[in-house]
C-alpha positions, -999 to +999 in steps of 0.1 A: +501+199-259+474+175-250+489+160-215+456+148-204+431+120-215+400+134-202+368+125-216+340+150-222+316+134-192+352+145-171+350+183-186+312+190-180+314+185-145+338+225-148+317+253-138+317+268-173+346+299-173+328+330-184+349+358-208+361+383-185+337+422-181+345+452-169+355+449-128+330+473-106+340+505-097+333+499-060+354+510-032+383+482-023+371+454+000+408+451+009+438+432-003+445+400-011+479+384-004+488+362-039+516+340-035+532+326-063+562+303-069+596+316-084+600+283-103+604+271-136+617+236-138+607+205-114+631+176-105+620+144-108+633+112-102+660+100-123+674+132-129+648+143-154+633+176-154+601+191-162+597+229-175+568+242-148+552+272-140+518+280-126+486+270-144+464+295-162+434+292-153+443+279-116+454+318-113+434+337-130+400+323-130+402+328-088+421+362-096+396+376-116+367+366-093+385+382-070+387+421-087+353+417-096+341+413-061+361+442-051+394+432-038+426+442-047+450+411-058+487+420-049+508+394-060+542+383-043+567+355-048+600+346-036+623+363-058+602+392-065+605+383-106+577+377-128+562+341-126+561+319-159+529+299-170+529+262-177+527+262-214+506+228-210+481+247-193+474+270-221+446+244-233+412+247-240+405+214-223+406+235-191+377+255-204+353+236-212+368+233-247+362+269-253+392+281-271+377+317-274+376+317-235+412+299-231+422+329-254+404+356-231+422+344-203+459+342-215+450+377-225+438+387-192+468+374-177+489+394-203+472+427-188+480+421-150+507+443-146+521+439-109+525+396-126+555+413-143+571+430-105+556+412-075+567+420-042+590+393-026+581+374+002+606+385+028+596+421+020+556+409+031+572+395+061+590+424+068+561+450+066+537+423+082+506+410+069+481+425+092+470+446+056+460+419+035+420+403+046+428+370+027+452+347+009+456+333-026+478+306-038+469+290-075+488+260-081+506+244-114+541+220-100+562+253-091+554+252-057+566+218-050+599+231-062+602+261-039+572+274-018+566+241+002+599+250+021+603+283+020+606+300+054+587+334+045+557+316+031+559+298+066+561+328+084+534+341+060+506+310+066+514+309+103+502+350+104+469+341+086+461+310+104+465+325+139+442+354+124+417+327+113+416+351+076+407+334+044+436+311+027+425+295-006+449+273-024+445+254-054+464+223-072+493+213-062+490+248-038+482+224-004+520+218-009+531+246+009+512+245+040+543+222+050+565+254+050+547+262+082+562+231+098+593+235+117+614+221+095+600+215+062+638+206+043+641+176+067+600+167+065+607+172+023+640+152+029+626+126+042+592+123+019+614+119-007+642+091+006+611+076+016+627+067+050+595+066+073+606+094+096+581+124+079+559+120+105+575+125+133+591+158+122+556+171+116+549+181+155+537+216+159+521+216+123+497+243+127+469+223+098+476+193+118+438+181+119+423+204+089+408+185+059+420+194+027+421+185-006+449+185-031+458+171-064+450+134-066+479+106-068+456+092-096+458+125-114+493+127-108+498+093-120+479+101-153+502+131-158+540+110-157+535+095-189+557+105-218+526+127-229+530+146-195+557+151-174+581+123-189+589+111-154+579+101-121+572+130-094+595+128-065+566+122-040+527+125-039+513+157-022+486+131-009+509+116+014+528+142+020+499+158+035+488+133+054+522+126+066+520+161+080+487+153+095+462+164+073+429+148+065+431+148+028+397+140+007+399+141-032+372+129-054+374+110-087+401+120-112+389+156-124+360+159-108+354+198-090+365+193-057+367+220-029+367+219+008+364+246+030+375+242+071+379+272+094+399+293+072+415+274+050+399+266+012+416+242-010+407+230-044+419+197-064+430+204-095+422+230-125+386+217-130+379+231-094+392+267-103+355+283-113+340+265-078+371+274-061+372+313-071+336+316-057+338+299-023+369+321-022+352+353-024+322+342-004+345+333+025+361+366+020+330+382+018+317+361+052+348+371+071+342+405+064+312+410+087 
């Protein structure tokens, strides 16, 4: 389903997505903490609804990066069931055109096993994170629906952040750092009735300060066309953000875009998911010594 109009000078700035090879045999670096959404349908405004789900190569472009360098992806979400994919992301547009590698990685994703069982969240906050040495969280619209409040990914964020270990997050991803505010269902209330007051529940905001990146309103804007979404998002995760008391930076509509400060990586949108995945592992790989 072409939801996009994205011209080819828009595509060749992607890092080309090479087929997936055999992962090294090397001992584990350690584990990495992937967070998923438990979602599958996004409200919008006017009571219309869009089927989500998290974006292919957003998760396992990064994922993949990540076995290959040596760690060892465990995946959890907030129901512990098996996340669905965005079938719009299924596109070769998000590979350079390259249907043979858009194929590889469906199949890829196909062969994670642990995709189809993760762990739930409250189960990671129950046994503590002090095991994983970095965190993952691809994007897609899912976790506007339920990680940005949830109270174990706040829980979760808080743990790495006061640690100062690796947190990449990708998309629409940024999202959830507001579940590390005090209370993101009022700050998510208020976003959306549009009532001014957002900022002023954001005190205590641990990224309060950080610069980030996330998905562009232009991009968004592109994507609630009847072609897209079919409706209008309930806010922007640009201002949300900011509201909170980011500093968010995006570049030109689909253009790579990733920023790294102290430990927190964030990438724009799916044409950042090759440049993403590396600066991933090399801050992994940094923290590490």
């Amino acid at each position: 389903m072409n939801i996009f109009k994205i011209g080819a000078a828009a595509l060749a700035v992607a890092t080309t997505f090479a087929l997936p090879h055999t992962a090294s045999a090397a001992p584990s670096r350690g584990k990495v903490l992937v967070v998923m959404s438990s979602a599958h349908e996004l409200d919008l405004r006017d009571g219309k609804k869009y089927s989500t789900g998290y974006y292919l190569n957003e998760f396992v472009v990064p994922y993949r990066k990540l076995v290959e360098a040596g760690y060892e992806p465990v995946i959890a979400n907030p129901n512990g069931d098996m996340p669905v994919m965005d079938v719009n992301s299924n596109n070769k547009m998000f590979f350079e055109g390259d249907d043979a590698a858009r194929s590889a990685t469906e199949k890829y994703a196909q062969g994670i096993e642990q995709l189809k069982h993760p762990k739930t969240l409250s189960s990671v906050v129950s046994e503590g994170t002090s095991g994983y040495v970095g965190l993952f969280i691809p994007g897609g619209h899912a976790p506007m629906v339920d990680l940005l409040t949830d109270r174990n990914l706040g829980k979760i964020l808080t743990s790495f952040h006061q640690s100062g270990r690796p947190t990449g997050i990708i998309c629409h991803g940024p999202i959830v750092l507001l579940s590390a505010l005090p209370d993101p269902k009022a700050f998510v209330g208020s976003m959306i009735a549009g009532d001014g007051k957002a900022n002023s529940l954001a005190a205590g905001w641990p990224y309060a300060g950080y610069r980030v990146t996330v998905f562009s309103t232009g991009e968004e804007q592109q994507l609630e066309g009847p072609s897209g979404l079919g409706g209008n998002v309930q806010f922007y995760p640009v201002n949300a953000l900011a509201e909170a008391g980011a500093h968010v930076d995006t570049l030109a509509n689909w253009h790579s875009n990733v920023i790294v400060d102290r430990e927190l990586i964030t990438g724009q949108q799916p044409m950042s998911a090759p440049q993403f995945g590396d600066v991933l592992v090399k801050q992994l790989n940094a923290h590490r010594h």
